[in-house]
ZADO-288386 format. One record per atom (N, C-alpha, C): residue in one letter; x, z, y. Coordinates in steps of 0.001 Angstrom, whole numbers, plus 500000, padded with zeros to 6 digits. Each point is the difference from the previous one (the first is absolute). Last residue first. Layout:
AXZY...
//
This chain:
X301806533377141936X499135499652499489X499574500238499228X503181499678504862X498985500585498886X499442499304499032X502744498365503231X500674500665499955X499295501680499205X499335494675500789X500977500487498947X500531501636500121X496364496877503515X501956500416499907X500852499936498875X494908500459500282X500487498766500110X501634499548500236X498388504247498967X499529499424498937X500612498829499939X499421502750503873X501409500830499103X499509498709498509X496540499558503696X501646499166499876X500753500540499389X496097501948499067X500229498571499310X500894499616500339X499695504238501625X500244499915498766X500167498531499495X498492500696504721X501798500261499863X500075499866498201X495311499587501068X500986499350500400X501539499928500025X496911503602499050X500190498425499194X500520499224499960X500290503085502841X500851500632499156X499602499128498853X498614500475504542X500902499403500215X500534500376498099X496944502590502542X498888498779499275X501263499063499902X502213504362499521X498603499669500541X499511498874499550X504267503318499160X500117497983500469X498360499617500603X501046504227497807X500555499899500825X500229498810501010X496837503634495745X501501498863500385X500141499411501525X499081504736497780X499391499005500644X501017499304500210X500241503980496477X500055499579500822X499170498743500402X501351503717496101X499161499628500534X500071499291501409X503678501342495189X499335499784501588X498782499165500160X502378503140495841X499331498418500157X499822500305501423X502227503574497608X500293498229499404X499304499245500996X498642504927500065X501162499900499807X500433498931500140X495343500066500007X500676500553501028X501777500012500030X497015499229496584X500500498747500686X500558500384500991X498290503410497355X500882499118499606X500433499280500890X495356501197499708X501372501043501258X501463499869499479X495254497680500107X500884500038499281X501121500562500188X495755500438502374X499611499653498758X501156500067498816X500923500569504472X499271501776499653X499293499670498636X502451496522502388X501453500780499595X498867501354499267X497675496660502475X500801499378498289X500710500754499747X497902501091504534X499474500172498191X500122499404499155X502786500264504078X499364501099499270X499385499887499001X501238496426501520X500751500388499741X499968501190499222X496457497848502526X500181499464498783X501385500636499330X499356501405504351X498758500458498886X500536499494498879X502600498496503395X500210501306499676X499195500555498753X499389495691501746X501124500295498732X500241501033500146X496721499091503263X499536499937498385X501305499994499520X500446501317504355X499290500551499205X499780499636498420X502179497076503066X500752501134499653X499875501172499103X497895494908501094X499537501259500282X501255500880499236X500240495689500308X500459500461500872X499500501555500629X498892497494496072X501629501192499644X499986500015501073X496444496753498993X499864501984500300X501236500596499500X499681494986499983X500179501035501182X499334500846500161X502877498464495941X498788499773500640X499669500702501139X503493501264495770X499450498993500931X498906499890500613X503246503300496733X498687499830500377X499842498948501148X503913501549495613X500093499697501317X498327499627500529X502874502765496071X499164499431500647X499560499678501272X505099501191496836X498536500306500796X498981499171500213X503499500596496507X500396501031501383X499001499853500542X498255498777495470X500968499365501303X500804501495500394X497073499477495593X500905500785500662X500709499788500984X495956497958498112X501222499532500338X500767500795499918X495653501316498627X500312499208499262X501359499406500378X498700503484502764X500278500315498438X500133498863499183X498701499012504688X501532500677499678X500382500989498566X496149497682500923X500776498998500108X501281500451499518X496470503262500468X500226499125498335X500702499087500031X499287502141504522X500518501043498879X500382498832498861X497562497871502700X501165499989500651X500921501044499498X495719499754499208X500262498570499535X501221500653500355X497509503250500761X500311499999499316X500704498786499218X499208501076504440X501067500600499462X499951499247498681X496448498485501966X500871499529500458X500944500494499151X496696502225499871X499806499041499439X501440499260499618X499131503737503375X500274500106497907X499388498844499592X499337499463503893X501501500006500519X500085500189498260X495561499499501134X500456498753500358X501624500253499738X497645503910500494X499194499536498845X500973498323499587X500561502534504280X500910500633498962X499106499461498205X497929498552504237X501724499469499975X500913500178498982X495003501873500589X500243498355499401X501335499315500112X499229504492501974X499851500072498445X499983498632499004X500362500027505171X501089500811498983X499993499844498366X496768499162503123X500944499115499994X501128500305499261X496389502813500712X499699499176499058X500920498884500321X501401503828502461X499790500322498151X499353498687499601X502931500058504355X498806499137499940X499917500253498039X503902499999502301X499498501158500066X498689499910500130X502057496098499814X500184500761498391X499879501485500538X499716495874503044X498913501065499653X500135501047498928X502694496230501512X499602500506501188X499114501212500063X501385497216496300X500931500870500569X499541500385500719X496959497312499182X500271500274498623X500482501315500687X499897496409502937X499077501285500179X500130500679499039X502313496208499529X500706501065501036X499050501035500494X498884496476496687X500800500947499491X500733500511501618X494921498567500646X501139499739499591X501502500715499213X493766499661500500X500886500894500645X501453499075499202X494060500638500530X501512498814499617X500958500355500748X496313503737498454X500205498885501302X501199499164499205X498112504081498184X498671499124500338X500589499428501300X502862502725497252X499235500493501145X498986499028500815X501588499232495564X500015501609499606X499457500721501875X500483494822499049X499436500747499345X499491501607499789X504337497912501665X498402499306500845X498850501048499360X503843500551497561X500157501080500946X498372499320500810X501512497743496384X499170500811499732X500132500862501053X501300495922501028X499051500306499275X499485500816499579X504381499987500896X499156499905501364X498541499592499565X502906500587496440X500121501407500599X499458499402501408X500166496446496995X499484501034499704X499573501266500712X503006496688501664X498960499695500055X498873501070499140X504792500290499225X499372500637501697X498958499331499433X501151500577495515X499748499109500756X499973500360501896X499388501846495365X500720500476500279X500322499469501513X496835498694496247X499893501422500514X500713500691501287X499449495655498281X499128499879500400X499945501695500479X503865497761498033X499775499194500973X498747500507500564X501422502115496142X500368500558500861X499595499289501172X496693499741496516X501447499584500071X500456500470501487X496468502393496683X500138499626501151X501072499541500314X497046503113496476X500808499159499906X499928499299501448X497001502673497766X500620500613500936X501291498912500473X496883499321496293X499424499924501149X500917499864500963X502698500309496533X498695499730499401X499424499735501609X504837502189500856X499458499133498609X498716500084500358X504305500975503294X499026500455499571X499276499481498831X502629497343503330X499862501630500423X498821500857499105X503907495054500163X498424500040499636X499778502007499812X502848495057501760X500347501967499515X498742499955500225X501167495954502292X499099499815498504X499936501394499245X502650499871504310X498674499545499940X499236499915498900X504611499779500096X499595501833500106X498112499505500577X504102497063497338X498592499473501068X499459501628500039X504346499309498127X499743500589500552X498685499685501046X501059496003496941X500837500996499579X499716500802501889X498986495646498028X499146501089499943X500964501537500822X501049495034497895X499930500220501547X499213500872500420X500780499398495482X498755498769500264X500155500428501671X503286502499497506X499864498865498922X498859498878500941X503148503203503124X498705500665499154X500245498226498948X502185501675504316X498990499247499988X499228500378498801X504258501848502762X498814500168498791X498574499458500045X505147500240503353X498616499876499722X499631500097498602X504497501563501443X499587499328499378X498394499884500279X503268503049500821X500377499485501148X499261498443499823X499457503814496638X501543499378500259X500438499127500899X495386500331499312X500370500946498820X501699499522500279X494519499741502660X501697499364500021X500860501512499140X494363498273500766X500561501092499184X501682499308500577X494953499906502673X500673499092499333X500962501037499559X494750499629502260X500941500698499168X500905499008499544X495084501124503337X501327498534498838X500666500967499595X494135500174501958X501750500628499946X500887499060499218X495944499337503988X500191500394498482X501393500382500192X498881500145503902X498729499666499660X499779500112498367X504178502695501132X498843498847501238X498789500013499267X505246501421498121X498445500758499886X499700499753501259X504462498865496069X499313499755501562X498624500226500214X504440501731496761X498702499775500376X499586499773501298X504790500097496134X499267500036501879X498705499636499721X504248501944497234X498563499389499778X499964499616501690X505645500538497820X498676500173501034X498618499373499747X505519500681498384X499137499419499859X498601500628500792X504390499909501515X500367499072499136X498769499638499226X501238502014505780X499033500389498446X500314498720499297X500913499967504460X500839501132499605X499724500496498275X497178497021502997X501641498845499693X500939501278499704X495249499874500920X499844500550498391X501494499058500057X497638500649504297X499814501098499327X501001500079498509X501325495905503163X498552501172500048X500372500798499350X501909495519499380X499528500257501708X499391501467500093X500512498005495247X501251499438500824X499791500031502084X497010502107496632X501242500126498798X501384499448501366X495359499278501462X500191501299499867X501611500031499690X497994496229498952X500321500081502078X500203501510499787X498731499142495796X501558499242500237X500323499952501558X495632501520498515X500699501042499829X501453499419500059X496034497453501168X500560501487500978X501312500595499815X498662496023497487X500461499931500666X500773501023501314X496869500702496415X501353499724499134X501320499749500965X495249500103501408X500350501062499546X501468500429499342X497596495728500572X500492500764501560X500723501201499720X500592495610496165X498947501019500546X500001500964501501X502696495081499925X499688501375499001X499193500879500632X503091495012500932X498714500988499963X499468500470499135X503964496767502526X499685501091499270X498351500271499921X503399495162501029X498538500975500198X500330501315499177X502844494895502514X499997501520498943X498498501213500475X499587495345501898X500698500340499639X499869501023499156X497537496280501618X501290499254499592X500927501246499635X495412499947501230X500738499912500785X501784499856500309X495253499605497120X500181500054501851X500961500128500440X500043500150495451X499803499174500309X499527499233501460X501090504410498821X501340499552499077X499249498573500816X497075503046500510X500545500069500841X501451499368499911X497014499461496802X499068499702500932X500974499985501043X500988502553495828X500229498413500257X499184498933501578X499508505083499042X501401499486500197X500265497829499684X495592502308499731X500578500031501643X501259499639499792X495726499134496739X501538500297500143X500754500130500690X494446500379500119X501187498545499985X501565500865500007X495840502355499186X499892498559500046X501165499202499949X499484505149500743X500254499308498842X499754498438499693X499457502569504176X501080500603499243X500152499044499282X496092500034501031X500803499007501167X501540500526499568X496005501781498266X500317498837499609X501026498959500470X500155505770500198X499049498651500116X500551498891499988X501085504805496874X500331499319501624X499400498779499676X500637502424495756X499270500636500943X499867499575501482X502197498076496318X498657499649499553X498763501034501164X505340497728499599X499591501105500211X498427499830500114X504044496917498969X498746500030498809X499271501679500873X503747495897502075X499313501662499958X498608500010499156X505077496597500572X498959500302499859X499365500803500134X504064498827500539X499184499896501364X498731500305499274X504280499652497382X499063498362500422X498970500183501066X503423502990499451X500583499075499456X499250498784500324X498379504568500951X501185499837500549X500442498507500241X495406502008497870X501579499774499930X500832498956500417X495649504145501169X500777498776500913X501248499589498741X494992503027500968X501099499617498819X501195499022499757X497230502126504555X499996499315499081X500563499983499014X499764499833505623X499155500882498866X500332499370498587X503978498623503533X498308499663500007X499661501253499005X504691498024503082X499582501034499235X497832499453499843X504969496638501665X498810500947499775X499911501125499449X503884496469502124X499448501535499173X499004500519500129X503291494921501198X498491500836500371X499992500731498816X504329497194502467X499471500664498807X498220500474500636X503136498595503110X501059499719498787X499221499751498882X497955498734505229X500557501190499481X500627499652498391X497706497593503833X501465500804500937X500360501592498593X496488496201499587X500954498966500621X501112501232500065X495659501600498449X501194499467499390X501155498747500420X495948502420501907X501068501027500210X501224499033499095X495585499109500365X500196500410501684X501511500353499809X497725498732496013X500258498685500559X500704500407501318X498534503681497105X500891499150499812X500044499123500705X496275501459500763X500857501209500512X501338499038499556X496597497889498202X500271499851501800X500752500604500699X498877500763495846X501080498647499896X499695499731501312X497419503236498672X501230500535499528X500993499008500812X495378498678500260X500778501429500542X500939500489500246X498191497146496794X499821499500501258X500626500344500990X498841502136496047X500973499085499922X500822499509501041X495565502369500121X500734500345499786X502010499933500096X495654497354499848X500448500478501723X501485501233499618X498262498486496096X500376498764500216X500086500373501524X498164503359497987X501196499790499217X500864499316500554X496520503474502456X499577498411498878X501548499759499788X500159503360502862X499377500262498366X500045499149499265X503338501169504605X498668499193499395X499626500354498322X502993503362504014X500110498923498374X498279499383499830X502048501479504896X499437500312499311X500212499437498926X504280500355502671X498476499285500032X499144500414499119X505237500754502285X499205500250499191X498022499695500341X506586500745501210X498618499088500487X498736500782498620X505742499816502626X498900500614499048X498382499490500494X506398499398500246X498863499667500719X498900500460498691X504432501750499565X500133499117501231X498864499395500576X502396503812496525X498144499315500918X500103499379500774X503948501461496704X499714500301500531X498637499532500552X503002499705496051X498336501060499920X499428500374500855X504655497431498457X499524501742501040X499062500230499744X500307495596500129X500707500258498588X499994501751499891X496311498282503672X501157499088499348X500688501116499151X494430498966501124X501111500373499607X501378499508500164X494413499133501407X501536499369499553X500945501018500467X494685500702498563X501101500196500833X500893498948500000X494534501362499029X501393499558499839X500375500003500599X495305501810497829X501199500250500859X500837499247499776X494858499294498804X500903500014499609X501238500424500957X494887502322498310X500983499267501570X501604499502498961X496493501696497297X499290500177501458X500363499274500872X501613500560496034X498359499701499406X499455499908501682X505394499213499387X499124500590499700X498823499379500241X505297498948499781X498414499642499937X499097500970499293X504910498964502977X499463501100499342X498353499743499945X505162497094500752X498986499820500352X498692501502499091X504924497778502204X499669500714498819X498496500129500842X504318496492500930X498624499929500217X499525501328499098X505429499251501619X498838499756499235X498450500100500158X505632498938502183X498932500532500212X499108500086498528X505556499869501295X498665499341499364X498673500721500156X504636499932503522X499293500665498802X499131499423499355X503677497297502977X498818500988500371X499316500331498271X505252499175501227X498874499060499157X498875500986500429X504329499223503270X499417501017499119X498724499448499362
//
């Protein structure tokens, strides 16, 4: 019996990089993860060490990273993420470490294809998904089809912009968990986490900064689904394991746009911190794109 092909997928973030090796399934066979270096060149460094540990025993490597990612040549012109992102061309880097087939694409883009093909969004033809952490992502699939957009732009729900002149505020800065634990710290004069957040929403000045933070939110996630008409929107990040917030948020996209209610689903996706990952290998396979 021919043993299965393994793969290297690898999930880079601003904080920590996650990886796995995958086989053809999507199943987890082994998992790991390290803080992400800043400087560029430790950076690098980094990366290709993780590669070096793993590429004797695997088919392929699937990244996911921050970024304006194409596809084709690896490049990322994303002007908002750090230097270490954008320095050096990862897909060729990892083509030339290591002799083999490379994917890599935006994360966000990536969620939503681990979604499409493992998760939440494999019953749905077209679907927004927003991811909401520290900042926010967004990716658009129109016919089972990613949507990248003319300059690899396309559904950045971070750059949505809340409001005009002064008042103005990109969603990444309004909408943000990090926002909403910030301003909750704040509101009861202590540093406080998103599980105290919940822990307290019977807590009026916690409250009132939750529900200030949530119509925000709705409202990106309303206009997504007016500008798309998906079946649905899908929400990421690990505040869906709060039960609570997609109830809320649910509620109040449906009390802003009460339309959508009919057509469009509100839900949490499903795959977790595993869903970049699973997306790039749907990439590196052929079996998305």
């Amino acid at each position: 019996m021919t043993e299965e092909k393994r793969y290297l997928t690898v999930d880079i973030g601003g904080t920590f990089i996650k990886y796995s090796v995958l086989d053809g399934r999507y199943r987890e066979l082994r998992e790991g993860s390290e803080r992400t270096k800043r400087d560029p060149a430790e950076f690098l460094t980094q990366l290709l060490a993780i590669i070096g540990r793993y590429q004797a025993g695997v088919s392929g490597i699937a990244a996911c990273i921050g970024g304006f990612l194409n596809p084709v040549t690896g490049e990322n012109t994303d002007f908002s993420v750090g230097k270490n992102f954008t320095t050096y061309n990862l897909k060729r880097e990892f083509e030339a470490a290591s002799g083999l087939p490379v994917a890599l694409e935006n994360d966000s883009n990536c969620a939503a294809l681990g979604e499409m093909v493992s998760g939440a969004g494999k019953g749905y033809s077209s679907f927004g998904l927003i991811t909401v952490g520290t900042g926010i992502g967004g990716a658009v699939v129109v016919d089972r089809k990613l949507v990248r957009g003319s300059h690899y732009k396309a559904g950045e729900a971070g750059f949505f912009r809340l409001g005009i002149g002064t008042d103005a505020a990109p969603l990444e800065y309004a909408a943000a968990t990090s926002r909403l634990v910030k301003k909750v710290s704040a509101a009861v004069g202590e540093t406080v986490d998103g599980f105290y957040v919940f822990e307290h929403l019977d807590d009026p000045a916690v409250n009132a900064v939750y529900r200030e933070w949530l119509a925000k939110l709705a409202v990106v996630v309303g206009n997504m689904a007016v500008l798309m008409d998906p079946e649905a929107v899908l929400i990421g990040g690990g505040i869906c394991r709060q039960e609570r917030f997609i109830c809320d948020l649910r509620n109040q996209v449906y009390s802003m746009y009460e339309h959508l209610e009919e057509y469009t689903e509100i839900r949490a996706c499903e795959t977790g911190n595993l869903a970049g990952r699973i997306g790039a290998l749907s990439l590196l396979l052929g079996e998305t794109a």
